[in-house]
C-alpha positions as CSV (number, residue, x, y, z in Angstrom):
1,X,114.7,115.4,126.7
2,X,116.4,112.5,125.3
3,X,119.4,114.1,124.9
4,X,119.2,115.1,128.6
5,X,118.6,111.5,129.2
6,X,121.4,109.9,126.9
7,X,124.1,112.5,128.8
8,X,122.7,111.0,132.1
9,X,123.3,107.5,131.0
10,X,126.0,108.1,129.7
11,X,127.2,109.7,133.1
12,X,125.9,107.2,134.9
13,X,128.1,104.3,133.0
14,X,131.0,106.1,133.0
15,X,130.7,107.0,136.9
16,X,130.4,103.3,137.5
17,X,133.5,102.8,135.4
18,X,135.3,105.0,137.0
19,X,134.2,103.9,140.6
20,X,135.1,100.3,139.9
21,X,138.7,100.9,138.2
22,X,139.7,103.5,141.1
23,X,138.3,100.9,144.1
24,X,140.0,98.2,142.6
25,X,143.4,99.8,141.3
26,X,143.9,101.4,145.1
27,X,142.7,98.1,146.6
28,X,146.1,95.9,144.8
29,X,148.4,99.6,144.7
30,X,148.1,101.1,147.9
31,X,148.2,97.7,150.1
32,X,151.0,96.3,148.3
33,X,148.5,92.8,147.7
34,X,149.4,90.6,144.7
């Protein structure tokens, strides 16, 4: 069970990561704004 639970924090953070870098890179890159 704790391994269960480290892989779903571990999901978890990196999902987060990955939602924050990919609606912030788009936000700048795809509207052309400084």
């Amino acid at each position: 069970m704790t391994k269960v639970l480290l892989f779903v924090l571990i999901g978890l953070l990196a999902t987060s990561a990955i939602m924050a870098r990919v609606t912030n890179a788009p936000a700048c890159g795809r509207h052309g704004d400084p």
